[in-house]
N, C-alpha and C positions, 0 to 999 in steps of 0.2 A: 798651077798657080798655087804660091803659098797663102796662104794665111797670114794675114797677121795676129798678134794676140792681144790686139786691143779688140780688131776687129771678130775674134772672136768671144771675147766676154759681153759682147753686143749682140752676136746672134744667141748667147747663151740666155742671155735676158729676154731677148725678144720671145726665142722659144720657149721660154717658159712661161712670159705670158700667152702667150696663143693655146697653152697644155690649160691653163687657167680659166682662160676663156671661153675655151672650144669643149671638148669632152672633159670631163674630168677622170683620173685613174680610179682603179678599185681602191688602191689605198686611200686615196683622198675621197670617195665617196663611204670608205668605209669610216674615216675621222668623220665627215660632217654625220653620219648616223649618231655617232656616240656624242656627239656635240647636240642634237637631238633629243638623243635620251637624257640625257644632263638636264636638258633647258624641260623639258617635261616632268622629270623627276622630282626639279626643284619646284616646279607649279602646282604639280598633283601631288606631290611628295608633305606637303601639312596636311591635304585631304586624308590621302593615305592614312598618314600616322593619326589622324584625328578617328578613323575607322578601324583601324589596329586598335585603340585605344577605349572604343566603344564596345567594338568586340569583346575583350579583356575583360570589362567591368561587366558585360553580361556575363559570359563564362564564369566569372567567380561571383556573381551573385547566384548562378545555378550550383555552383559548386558547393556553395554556402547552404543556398537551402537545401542539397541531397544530405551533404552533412548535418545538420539539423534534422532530418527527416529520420538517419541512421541513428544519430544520437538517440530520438525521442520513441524508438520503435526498441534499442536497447535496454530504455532507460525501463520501459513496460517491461517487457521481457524479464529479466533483473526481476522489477518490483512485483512480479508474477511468480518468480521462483523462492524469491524470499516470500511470500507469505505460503507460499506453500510448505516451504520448512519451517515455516513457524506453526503450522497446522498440525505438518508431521512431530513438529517436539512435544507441541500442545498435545496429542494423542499419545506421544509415549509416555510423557510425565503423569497422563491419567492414568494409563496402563500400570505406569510402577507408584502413584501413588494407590491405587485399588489392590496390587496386589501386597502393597506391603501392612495395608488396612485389613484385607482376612488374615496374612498370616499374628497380627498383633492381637484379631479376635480369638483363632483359634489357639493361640497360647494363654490366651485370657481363660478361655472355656474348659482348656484340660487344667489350671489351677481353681476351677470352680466357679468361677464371676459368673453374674447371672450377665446377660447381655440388655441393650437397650432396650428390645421387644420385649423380655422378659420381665425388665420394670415397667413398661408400659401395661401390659396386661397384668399384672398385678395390682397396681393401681387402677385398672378398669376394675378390677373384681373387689376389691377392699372396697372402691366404690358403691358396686352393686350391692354388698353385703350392708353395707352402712345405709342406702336406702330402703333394703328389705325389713332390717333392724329398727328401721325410725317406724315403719308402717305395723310391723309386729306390735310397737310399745303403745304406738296411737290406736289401736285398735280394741281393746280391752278399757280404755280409758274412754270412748266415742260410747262403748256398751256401758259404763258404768254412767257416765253424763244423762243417757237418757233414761236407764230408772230411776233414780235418785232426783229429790225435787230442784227446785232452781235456786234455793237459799244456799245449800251448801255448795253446790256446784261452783257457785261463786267465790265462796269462802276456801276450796280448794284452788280455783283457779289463782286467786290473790297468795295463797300462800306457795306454793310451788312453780319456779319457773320452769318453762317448756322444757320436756326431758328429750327431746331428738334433739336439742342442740345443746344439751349437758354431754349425751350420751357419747357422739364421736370424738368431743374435745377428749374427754375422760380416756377413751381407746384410742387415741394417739400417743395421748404421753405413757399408756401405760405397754406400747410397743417400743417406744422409744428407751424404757428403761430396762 
């Protein structure tokens, strides 16, 4: 028997619902999966992205603070080496200022200059000498006070002012000239 072909676009339909109804194919079960994943993706898919999104802002808040951490461990570092080069210039400039101060003394000394110690102890000793010299002058003057009576003593005293402080004025200026 033939067929006809109305009556076969009838059993085509038929059969296709019965394939609809009944089992479904791997292909058709592999659409409805991915029609699945869709309907999932789109529900969990703002959770998703809202946890991608949290993620992110942690990771570059750690990221930010190691940065910060290297920054600020550099930044010592550095500020450790610079002062230590300022240490070591600091030490070289005393170096060449000390040695450029003996060699300006010893070309001072082979033209003859006396040096600072050497004015110093000179005026310690001009000193001495000027004390020993006021004690020298007061001492023959302290023996005469006491045999001589007390009238004239006085009469001396009035006339004559104190010669330990005539005596250094007078030897200074007559070094000076």
């Amino acid at each position: 028997m033939a067929k006809s072909p109305a009556s076969d676009k009838t059993s085509n339909a038929a059969d296709k619902a019965k394939d609809s109804s009944a089992a479904p194919t791997p292909t058709h079960q592999i659409w409805l999966a991915g029609l699945g994943a869709m309907a999932k993706a789109q529900e969990q898919g703002s959770k998703a992205i809202e946890a991608l999104v949290n993620d992110g802002l942690a990771f570059q808040r750690k990221s930010q603070a190691e940065a910060q951490q290297r920054l600020h461990e550099a930044t010592e570092r550095l500020t450790h080496l610079a002062s230590d080069f300022g240490q070591q210039a600091t030490v070289r400039v005393d170096r060449l200022e000390h040695l450029f101060e003996d060699r300006v003394a010893k070309a001072l000394q082979r033209l003859g200059m006396p040096t600072l110690y050497d004015l110093q102890a000179l005026t310690e000793r001009v000193a001495q000498l000027e004390a020993q010299l006021a004690q020298a002058t007061e001492a023959p003057k302290t023996a005469a006070k006491a045999t001589s009576t007390a009238k004239p003593a006085a009469k001396a005293s009035a006339k004559a002012p104190a010669p330990s402080a005539a005596k250094p004025i007078a030897s200074r200026t007559q070094r000076k000239a």
